[in-house]
N, CA and C atoms of all chains as a GROMACS GRO file, in nm:
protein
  561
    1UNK      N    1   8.384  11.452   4.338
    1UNK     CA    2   8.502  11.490   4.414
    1UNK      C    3   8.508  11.407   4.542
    2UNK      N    4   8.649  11.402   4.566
    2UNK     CA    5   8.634  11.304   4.697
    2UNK      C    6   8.574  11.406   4.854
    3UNK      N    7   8.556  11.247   4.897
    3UNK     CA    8   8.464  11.324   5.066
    3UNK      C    9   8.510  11.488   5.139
    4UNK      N   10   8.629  11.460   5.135
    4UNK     CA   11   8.748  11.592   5.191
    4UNK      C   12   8.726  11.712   5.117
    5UNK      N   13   8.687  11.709   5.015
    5UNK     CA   14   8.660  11.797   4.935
    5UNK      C   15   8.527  11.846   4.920
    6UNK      N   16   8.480  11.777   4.943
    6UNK     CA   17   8.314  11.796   4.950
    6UNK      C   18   8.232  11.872   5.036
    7UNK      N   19   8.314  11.805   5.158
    7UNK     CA   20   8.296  11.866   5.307
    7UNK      C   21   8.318  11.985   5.298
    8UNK      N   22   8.445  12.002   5.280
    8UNK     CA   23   8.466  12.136   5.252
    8UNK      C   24   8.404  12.247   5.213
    9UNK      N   25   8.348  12.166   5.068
    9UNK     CA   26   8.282  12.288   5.014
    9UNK      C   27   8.156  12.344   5.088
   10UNK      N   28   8.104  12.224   5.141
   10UNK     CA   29   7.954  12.243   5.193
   10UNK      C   30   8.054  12.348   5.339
   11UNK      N   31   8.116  12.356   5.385
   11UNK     CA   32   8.151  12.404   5.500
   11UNK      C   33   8.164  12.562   5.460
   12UNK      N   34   8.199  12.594   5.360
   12UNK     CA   35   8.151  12.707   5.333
   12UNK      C   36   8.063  12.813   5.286
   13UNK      N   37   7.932  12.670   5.287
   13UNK     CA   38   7.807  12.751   5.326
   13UNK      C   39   7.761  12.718   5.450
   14UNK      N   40   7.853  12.725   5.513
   14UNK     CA   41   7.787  12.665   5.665
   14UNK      C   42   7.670  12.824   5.731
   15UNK      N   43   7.676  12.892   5.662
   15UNK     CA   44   7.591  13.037   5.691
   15UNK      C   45   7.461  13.008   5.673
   16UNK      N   46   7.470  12.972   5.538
   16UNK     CA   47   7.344  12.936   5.447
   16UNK      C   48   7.255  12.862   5.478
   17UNK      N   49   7.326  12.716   5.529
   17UNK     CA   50   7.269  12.634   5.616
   17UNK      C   51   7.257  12.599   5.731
   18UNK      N   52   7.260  12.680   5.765
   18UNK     CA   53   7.228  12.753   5.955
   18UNK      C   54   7.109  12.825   5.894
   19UNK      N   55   7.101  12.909   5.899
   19UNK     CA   56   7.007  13.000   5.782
   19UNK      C   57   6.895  12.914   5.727
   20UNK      N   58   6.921  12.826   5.678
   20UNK     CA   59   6.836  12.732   5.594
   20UNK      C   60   6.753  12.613   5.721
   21UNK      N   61   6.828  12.624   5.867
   21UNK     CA   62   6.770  12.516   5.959
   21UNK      C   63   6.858  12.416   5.935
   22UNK      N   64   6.963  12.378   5.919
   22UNK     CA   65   7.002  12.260   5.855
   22UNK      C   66   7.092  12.189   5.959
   23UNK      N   67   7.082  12.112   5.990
   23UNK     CA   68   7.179  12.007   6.071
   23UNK      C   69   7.265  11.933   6.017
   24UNK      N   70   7.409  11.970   5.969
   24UNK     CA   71   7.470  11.864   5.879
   24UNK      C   72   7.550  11.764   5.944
   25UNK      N   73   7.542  11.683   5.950
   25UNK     CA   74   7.586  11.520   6.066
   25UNK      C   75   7.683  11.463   5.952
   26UNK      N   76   7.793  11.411   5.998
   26UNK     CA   77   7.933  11.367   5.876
   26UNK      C   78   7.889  11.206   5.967
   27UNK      N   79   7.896  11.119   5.884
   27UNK     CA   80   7.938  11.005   5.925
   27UNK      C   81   8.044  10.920   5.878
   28UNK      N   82   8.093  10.884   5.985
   28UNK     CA   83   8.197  10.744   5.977
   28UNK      C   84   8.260  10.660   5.992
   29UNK      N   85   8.298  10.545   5.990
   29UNK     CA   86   8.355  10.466   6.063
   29UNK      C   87   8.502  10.421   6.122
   30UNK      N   88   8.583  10.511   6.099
   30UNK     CA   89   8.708  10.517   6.184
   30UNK      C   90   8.745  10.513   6.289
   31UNK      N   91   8.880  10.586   6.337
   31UNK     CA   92   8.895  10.542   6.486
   31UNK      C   93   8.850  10.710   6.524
   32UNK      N   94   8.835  10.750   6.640
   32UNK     CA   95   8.809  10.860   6.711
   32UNK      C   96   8.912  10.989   6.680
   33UNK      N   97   9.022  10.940   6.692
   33UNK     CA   98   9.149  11.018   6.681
   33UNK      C   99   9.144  11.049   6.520
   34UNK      N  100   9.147  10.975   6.436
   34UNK     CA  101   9.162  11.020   6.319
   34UNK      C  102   9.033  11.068   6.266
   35UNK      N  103   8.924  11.052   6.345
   35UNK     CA  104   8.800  11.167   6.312
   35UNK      C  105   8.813  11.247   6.376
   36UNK      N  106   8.921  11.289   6.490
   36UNK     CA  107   8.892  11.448   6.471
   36UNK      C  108   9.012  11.558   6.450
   37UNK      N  109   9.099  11.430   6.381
   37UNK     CA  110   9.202  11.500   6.280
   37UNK      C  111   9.184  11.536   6.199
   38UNK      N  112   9.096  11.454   6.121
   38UNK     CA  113   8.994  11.491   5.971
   38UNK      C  114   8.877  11.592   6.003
   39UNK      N  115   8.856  11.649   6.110
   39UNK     CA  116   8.729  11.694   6.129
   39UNK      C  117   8.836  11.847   6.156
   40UNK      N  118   8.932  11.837   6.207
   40UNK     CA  119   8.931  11.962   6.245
   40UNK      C  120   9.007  12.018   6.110
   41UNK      N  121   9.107  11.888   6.002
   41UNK     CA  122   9.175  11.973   5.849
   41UNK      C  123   9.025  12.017   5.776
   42UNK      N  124   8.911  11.977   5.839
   42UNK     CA  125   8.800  12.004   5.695
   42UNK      C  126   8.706  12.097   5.750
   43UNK      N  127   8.608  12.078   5.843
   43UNK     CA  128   8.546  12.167   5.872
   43UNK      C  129   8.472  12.144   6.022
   44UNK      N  130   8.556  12.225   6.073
   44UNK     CA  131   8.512  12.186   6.269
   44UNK      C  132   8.362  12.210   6.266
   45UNK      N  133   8.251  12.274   6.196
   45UNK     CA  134   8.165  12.364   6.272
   45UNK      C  135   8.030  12.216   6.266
   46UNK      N  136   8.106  12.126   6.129
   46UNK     CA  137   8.018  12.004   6.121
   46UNK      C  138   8.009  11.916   6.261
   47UNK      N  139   7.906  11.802   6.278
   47UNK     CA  140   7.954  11.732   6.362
   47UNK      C  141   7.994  11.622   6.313
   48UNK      N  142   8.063  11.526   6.375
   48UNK     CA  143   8.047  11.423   6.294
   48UNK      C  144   8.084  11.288   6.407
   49UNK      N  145   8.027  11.160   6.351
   49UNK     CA  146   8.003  11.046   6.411
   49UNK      C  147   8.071  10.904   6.352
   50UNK      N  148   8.049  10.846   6.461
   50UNK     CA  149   8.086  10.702   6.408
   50UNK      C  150   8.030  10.567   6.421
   51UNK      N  151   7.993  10.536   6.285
   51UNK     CA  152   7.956  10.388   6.308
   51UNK      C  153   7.992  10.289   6.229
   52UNK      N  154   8.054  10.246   6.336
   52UNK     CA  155   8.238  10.137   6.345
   52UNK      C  156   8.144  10.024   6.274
   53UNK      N  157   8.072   9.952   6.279
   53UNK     CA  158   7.936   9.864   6.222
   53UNK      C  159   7.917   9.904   6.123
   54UNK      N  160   7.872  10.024   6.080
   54UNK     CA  161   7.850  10.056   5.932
   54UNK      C  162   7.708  10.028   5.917
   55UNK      N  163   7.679   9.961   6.081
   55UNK     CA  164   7.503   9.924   6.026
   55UNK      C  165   7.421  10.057   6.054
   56UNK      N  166   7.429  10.205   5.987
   56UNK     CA  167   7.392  10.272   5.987
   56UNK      C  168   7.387  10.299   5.821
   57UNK      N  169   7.494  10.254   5.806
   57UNK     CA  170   7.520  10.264   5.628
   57UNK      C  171   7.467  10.183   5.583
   58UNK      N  172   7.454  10.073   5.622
   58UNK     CA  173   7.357   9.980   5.546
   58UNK      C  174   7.194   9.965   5.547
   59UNK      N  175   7.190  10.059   5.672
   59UNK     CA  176   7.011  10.117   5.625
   59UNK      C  177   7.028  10.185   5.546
   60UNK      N  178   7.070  10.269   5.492
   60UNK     CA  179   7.091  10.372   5.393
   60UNK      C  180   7.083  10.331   5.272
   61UNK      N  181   7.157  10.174   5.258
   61UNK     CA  182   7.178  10.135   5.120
   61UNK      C  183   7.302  10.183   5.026
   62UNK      N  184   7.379  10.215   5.165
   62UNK     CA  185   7.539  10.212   5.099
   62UNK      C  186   7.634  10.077   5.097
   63UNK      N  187   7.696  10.077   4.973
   63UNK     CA  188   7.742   9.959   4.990
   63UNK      C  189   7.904   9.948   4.987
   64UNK      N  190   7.996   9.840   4.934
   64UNK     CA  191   8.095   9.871   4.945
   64UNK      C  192   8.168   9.823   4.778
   65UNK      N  193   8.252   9.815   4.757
   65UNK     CA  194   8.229   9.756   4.576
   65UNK      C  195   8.445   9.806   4.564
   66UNK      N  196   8.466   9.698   4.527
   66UNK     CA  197   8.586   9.747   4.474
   66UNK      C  198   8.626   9.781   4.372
   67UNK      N  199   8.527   9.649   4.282
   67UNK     CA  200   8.539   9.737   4.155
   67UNK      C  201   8.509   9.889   4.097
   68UNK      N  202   8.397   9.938   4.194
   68UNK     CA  203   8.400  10.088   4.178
   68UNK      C  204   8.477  10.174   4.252
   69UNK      N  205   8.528  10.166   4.364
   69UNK     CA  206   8.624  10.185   4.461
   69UNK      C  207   8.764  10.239   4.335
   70UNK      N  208   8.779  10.139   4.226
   70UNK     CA  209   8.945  10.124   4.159
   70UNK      C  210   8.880  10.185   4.003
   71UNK      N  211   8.803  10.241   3.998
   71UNK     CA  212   8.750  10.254   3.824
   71UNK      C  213   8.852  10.325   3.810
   72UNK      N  214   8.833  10.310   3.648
   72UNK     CA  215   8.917  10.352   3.570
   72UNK      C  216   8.934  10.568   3.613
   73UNK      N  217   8.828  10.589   3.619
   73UNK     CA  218   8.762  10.745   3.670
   73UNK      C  219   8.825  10.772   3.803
   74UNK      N  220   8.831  10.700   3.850
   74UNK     CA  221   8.841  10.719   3.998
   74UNK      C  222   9.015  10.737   4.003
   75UNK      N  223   9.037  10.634   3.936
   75UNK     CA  224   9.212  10.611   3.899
   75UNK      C  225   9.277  10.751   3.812
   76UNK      N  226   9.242  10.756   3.708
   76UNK     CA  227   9.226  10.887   3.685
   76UNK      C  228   9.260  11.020   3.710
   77UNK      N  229   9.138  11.034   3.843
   77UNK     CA  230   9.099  11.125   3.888
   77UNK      C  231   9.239  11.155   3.984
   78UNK      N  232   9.268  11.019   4.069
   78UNK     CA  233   9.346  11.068   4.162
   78UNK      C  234   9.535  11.069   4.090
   79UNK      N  235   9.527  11.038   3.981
   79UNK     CA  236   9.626  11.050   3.915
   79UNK      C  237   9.657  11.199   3.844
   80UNK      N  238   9.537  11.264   3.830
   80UNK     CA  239   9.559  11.408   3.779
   80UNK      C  240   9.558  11.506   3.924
   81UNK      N  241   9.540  11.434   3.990
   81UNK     CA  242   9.560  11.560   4.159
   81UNK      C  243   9.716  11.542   4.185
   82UNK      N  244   9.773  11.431   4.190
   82UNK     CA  245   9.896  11.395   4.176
   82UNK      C  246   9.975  11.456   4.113
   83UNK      N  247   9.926  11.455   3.976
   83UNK     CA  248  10.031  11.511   3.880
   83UNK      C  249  10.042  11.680   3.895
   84UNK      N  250   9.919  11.730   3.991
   84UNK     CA  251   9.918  11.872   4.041
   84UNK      C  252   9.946  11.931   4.102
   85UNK      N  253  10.008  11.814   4.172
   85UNK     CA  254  10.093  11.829   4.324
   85UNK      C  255  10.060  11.835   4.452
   86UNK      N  256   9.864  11.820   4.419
   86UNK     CA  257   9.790  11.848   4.518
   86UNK      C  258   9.826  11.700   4.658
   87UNK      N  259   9.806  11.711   4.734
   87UNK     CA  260   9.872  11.643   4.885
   87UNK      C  261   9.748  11.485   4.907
   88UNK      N  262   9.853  11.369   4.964
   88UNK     CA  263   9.726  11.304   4.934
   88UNK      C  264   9.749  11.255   5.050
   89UNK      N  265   9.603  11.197   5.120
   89UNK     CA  266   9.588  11.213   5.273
   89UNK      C  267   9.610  11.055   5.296
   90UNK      N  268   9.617  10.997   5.220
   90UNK     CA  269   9.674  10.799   5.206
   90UNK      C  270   9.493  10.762   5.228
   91UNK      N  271   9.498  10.651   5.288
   91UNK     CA  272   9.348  10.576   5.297
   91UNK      C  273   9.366  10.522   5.457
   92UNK      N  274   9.281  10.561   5.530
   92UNK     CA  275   9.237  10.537   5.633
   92UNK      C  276   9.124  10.478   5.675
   93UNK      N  277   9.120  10.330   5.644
   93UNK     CA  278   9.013  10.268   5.659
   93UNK      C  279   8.979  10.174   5.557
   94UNK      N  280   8.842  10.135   5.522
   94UNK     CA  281   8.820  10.079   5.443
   94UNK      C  282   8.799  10.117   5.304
   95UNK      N  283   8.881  10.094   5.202
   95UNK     CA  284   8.873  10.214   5.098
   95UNK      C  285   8.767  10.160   5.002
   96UNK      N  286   8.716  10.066   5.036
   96UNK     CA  287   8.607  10.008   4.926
   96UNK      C  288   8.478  10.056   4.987
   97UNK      N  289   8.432  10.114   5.073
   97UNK     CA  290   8.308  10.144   5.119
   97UNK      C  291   8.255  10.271   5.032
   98UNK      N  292   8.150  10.279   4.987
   98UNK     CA  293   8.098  10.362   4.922
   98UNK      C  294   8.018  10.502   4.990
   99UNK      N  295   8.010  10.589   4.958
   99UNK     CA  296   7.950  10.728   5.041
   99UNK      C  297   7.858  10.779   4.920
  100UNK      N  298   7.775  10.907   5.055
  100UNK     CA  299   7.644  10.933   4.976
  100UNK      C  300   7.569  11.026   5.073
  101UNK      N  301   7.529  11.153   5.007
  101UNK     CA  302   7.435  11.232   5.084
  101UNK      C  303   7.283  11.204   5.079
  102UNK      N  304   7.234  11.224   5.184
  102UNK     CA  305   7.088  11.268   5.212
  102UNK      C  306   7.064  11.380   5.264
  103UNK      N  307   6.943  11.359   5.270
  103UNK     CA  308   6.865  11.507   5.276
  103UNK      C  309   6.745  11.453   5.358
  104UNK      N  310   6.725  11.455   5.514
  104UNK     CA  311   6.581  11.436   5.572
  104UNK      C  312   6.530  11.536   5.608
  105UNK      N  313   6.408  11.564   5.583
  105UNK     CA  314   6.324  11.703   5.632
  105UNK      C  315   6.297  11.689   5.772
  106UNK      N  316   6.208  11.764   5.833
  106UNK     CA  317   6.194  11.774   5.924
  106UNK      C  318   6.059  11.663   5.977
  107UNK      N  319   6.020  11.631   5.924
  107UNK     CA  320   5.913  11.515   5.894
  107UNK      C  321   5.957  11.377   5.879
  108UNK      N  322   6.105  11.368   5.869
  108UNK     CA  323   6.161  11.267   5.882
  108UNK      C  324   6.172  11.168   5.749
  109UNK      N  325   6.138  11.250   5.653
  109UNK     CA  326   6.130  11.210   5.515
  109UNK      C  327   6.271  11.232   5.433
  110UNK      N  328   6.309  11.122   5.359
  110UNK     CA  329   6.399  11.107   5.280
  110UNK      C  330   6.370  11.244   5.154
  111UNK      N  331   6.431  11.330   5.130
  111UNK     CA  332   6.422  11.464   5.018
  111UNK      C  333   6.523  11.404   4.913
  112UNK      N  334   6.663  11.373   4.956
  112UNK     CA  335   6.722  11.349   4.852
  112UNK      C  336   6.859  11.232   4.873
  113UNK      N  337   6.826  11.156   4.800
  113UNK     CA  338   6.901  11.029   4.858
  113UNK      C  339   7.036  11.033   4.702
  114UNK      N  340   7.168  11.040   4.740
  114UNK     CA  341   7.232  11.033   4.666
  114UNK      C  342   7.351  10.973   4.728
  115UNK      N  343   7.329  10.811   4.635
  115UNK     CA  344   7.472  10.711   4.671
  115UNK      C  345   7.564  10.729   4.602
  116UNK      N  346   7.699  10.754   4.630
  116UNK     CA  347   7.792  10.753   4.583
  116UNK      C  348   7.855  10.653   4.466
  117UNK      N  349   7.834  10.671   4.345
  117UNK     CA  350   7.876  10.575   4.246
  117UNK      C  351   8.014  10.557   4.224
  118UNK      N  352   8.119  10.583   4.273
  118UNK     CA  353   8.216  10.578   4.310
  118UNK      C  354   8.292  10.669   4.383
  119UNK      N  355   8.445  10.684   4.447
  119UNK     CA  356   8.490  10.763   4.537
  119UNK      C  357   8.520  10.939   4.509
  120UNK      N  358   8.497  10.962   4.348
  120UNK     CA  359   8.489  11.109   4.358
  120UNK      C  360   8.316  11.145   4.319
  121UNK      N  361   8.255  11.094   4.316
  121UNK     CA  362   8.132  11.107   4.301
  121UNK      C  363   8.060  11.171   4.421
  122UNK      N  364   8.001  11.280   4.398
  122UNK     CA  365   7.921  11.325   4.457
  122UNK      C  366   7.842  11.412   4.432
  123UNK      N  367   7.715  11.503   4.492
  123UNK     CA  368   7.643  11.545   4.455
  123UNK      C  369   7.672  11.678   4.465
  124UNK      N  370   7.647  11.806   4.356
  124UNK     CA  371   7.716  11.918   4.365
  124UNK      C  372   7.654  12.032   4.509
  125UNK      N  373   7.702  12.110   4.550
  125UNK     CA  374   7.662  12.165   4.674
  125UNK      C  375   7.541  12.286   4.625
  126UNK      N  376   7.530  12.302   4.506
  126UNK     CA  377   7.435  12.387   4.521
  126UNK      C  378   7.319  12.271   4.467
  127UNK      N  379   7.346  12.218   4.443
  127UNK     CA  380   7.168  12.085   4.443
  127UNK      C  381   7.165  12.054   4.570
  128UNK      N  382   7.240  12.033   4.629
  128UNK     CA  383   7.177  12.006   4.790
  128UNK      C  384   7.104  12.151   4.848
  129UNK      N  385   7.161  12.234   4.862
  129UNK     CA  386   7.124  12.382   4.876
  129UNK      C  387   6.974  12.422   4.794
  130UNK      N  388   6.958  12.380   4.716
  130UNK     CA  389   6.847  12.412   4.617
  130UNK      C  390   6.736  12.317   4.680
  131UNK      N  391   6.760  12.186   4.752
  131UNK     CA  392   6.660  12.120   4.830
  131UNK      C  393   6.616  12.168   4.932
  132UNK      N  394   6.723  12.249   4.991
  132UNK     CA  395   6.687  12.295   5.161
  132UNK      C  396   6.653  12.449   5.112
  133UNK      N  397   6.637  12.467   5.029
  133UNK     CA  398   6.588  12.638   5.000
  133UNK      C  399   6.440  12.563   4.971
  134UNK      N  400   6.412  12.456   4.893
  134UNK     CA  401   6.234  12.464   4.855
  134UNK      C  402   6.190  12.410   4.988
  135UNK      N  403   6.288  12.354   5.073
  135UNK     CA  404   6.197  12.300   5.201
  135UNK      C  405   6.159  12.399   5.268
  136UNK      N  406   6.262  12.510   5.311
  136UNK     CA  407   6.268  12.611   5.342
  136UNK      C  408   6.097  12.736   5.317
  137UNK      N  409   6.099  12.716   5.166
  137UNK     CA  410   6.004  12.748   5.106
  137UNK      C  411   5.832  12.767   5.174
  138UNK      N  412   5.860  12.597   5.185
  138UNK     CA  413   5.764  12.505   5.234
  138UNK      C  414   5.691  12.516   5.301
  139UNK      N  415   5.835  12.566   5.439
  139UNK     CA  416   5.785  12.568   5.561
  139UNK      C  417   5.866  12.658   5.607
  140UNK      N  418   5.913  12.763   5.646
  140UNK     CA  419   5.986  12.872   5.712
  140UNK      C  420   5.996  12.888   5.845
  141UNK      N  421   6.117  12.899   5.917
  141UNK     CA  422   6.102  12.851   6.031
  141UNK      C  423   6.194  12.958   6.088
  142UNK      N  424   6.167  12.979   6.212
  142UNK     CA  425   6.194  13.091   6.266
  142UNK      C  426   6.341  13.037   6.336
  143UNK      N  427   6.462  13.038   6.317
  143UNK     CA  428   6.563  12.974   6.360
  143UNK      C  429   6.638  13.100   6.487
  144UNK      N  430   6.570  13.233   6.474
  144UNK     CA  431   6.627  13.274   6.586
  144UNK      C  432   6.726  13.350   6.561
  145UNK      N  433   6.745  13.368   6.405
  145UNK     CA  434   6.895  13.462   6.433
  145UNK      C  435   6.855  13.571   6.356
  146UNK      N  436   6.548   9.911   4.807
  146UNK     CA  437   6.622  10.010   4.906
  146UNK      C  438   6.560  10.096   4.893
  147UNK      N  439   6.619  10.157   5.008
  147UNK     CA  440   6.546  10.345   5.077
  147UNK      C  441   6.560  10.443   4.968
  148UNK      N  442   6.450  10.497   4.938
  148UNK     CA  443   6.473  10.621   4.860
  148UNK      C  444   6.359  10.696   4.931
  149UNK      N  445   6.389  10.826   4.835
  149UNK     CA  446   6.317  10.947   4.869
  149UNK      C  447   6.213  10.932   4.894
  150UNK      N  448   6.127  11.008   4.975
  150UNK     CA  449   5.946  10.994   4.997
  150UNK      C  450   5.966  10.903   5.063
  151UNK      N  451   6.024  10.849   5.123
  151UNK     CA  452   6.032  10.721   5.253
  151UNK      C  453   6.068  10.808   5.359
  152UNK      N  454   6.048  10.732   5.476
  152UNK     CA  455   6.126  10.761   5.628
  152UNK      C  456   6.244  10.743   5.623
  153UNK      N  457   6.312  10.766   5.687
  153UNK     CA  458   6.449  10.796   5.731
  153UNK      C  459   6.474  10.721   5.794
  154UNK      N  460   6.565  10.612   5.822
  154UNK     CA  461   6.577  10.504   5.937
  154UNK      C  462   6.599  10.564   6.072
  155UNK      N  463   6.569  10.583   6.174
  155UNK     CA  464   6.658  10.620   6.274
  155UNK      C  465   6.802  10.595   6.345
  156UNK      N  466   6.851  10.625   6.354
  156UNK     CA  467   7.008  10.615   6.434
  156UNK      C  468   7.036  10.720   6.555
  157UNK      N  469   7.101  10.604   6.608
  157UNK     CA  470   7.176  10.686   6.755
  157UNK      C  471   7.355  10.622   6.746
  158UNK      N  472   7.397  10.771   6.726
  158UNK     CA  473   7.595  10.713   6.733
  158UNK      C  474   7.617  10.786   6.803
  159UNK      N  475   7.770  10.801   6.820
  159UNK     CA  476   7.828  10.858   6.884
  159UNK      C  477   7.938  10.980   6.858
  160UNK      N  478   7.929  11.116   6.866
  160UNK     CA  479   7.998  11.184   6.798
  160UNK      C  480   8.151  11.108   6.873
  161UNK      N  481   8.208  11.228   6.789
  161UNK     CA  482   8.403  11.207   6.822
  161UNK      C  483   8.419  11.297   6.963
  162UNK      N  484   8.327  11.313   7.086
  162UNK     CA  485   8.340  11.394   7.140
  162UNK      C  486   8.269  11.302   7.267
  163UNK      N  487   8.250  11.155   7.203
  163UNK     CA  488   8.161  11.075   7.280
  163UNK      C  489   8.014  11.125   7.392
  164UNK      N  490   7.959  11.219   7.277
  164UNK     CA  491   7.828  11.238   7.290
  164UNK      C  492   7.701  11.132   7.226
  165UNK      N  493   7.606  11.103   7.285
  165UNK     CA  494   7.528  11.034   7.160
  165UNK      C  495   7.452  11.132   7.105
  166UNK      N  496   7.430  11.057   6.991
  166UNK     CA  497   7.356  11.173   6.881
  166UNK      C  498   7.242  11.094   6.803
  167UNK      N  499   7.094  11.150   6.832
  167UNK     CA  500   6.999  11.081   6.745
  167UNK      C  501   6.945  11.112   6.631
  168UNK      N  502   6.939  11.104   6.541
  168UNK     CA  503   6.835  11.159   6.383
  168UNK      C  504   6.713  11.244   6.470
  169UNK      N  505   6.649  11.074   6.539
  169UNK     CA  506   6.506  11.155   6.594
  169UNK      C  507   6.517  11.298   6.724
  170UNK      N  508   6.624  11.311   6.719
  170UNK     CA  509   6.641  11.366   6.848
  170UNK      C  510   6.652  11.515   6.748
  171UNK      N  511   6.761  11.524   6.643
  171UNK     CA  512   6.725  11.658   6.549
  171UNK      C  513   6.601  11.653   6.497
  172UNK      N  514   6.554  11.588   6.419
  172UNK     CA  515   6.424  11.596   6.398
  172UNK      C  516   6.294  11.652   6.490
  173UNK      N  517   6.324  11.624   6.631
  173UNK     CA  518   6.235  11.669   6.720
  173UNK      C  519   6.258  11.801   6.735
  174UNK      N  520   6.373  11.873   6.740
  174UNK     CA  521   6.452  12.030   6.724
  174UNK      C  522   6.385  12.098   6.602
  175UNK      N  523   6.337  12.017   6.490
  175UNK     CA  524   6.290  12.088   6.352
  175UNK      C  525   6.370  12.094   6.278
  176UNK      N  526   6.473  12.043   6.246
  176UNK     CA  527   6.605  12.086   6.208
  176UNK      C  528   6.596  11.966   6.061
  177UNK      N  529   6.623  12.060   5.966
  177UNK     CA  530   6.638  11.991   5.846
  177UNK      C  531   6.778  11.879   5.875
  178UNK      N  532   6.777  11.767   5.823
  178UNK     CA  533   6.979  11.739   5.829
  178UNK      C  534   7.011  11.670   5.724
  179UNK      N  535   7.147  11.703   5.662
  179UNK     CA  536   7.213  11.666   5.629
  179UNK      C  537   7.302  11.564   5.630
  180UNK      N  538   7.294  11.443   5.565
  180UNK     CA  539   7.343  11.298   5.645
  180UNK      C  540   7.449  11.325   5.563
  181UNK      N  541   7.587  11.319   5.567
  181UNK     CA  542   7.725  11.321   5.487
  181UNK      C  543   7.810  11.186   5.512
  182UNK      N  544   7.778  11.072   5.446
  182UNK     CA  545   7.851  10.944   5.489
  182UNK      C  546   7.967  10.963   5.407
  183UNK      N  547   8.106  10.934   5.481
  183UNK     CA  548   8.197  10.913   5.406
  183UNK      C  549   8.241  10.795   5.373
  184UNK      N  550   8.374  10.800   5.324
  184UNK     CA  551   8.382  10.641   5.244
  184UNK      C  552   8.522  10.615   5.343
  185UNK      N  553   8.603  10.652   5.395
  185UNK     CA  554   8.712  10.676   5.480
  185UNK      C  555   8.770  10.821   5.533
  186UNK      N  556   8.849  10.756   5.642
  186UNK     CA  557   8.901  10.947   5.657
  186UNK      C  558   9.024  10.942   5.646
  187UNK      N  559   8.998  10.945   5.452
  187UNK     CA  560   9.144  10.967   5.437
  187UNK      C  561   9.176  11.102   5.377
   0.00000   0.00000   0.00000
């Protein structure tokens, strides 16, 4: 599913992962204004950042690809939201850049590295959730509430 | 490239609120995080 959607969903376990210790950081490289137009249609309680460079994304090992950017899936995909009537937010930015969650523990260790194989691709919210519950596990931490 | 069971690169940006913001700086808090890169904000 695309980013907007994603966010989302994770924003409504924003309980869980408060709960869980979790710091969720949005990154991206736009202008200011339209991150916190997008920040406030999706989910204010995230924070989120920008790096206009992208050389934050490219430690990561995100890349940018047009040919996956335009797949056939991707085309598709946004052709059946269309035909649903669902609202489309245009492209703001670079639409070939690729996205992708992680997961760093508190140790500063990579848990779960998932690059985006194209623009509705992503990783489902309860596998991310299912990482920060065994870290959780792990190590239990007194968060205070 | 970076995968799992590795370190985490560090970064310092800047929220939309022109705060800076470090990885190591949550990390020092204990705080699990969640990195959410998007692809645009569209």
């Amino acid at each position: 599913m695309p980013c907007r959607e994603h966010v989302a969903q994770l924003c409504q376990h924003e309980d869980e992962l408060e709960q869980l210790n979790v710091k969720a950081l949005i990154i991206s490289f736009g202008s200011v204004l339209l991150a916190r137009t997008w920040l406030r249609e999706t989910c204010t309680p995230f924070s989120l950042v920008l790096d206009p460079e992208r050389k934050v994304y490219r430690s990561y090992g995100l890349k940018r690809s047009v040919l996956r950017s335009w797949s056939p899936r991707t085309l598709w995909f946004y052709f059946r939201r269309r035909l649903a009537g669902k609202k489309s937010h245009g492209i703001q930015g670079d639409p070939n850049q690729l996205g992708g969650d992680f997961i760093v523990d508190t140790d500063g260790i990579i848990r779960l590295a998932y690059r985006s194989r194209d623009p509705v691709d992503r990783p489902p919210v309860e596998q991310l959730l299912d990482v920060f519950r065994q870290l959780s596990e792990r190590s239990p931490v007194n968060t205070g509430h | 490239m970076l995968e799992e069971g590795e370190v985490a690169p560090d970064f310092t940006l800047s929220t939309i609120h022109d705060e800076r913001v470090s990885l190591q700086e949550i990390l020092d808090d204990e705080q699990n995080v969640l990195l959410i890169f998007l692809r645009h904000l569209g």
